[in-house]
N, C-alpha and C positions, 0 to 999 in steps of 0.2 A: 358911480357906474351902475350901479342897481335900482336907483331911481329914474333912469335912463329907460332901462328894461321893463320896469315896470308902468313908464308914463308910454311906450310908447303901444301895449295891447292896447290900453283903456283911449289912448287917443283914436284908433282905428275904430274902435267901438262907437265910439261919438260920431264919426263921418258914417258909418252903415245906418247910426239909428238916425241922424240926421238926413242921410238920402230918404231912407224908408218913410220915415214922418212927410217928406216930400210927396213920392208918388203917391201916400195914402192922400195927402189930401185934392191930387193931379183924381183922383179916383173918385172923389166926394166922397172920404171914408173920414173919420176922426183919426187926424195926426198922428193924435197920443196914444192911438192904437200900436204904435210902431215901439211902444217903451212897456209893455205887458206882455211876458213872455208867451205863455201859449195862444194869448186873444190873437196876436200878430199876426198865427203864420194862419189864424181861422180868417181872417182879413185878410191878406195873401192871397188862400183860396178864393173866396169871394172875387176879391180882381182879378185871379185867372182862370173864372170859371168854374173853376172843381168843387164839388162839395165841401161843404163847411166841415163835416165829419171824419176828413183826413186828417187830422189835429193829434187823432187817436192812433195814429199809423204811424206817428213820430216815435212812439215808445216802444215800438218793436227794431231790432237791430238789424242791420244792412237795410232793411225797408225803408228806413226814415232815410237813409242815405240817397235814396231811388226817390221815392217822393221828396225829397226837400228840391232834390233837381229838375223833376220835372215841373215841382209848381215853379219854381226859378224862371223856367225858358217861357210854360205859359206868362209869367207875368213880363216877360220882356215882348215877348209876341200882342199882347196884350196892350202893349204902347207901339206898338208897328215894327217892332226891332226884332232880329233875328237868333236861330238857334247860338251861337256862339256868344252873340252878348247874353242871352238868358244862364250859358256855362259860367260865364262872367261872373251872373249875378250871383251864381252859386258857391262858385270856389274863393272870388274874391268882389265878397259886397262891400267893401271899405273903401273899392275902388268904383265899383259900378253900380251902387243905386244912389250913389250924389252925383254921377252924371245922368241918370234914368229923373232922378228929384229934381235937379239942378237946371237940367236942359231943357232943351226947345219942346221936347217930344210930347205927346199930348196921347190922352188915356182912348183910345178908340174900343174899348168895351171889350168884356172878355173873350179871351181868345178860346177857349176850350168849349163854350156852350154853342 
């Protein structure tokens, strides 16, 4: 029962990094940016716009909370899609960036700049 529990976080982790390696390269970004924990979310920014120097705002508490979200909605806005799939992306990416990687949607350039 406990290997149950434990196969099924690290599965969920493989569909978010697998979406994310998606859009990164929907982005003409390097994939394998999507599996290097802070390079990620500087690549993130870059596709939605924001300075690459929000990286450093993660490590301050409730703020990363605030900026994780908002680069979230820029980077769904960012593929044409709206505020609620960008909450999507935030609260549940194991759900919504292998349909953002996955689907039709196509990178139409940052949203935020």
């Amino acid at each position: 029962m406990s290997s149950v529990f434990s196969f099924l976080p690290l599965a969920l982790a493989v569909l978010a990094i697998a979406g994310y390696w998606m859009i990164f390269q929907k982005a003409d970004r390097p994939g394998w940016a999507a599996i290097i924990p802070i390079y990620n979310f500087y690549v993130m920014c870059k596709i939605a716009g924001r300075p690459g120097w929000w990286w450093v705002l993660l490590f301050i508490p409730i703020v990363n909370i605030v900026i994780a979200i908002i680069v979230a909605i820029d980077l769904a806005k960012s593929f044409s899609r709206g505020v609620g799939f960008g909450w999507g992306l935030a609260l549940l990416s194991f759900i919504f960036a292998p349909m953002l990687g996955f689907g039709e949607d196509q990178y139409a350039g940052p949203a935020a700049a």
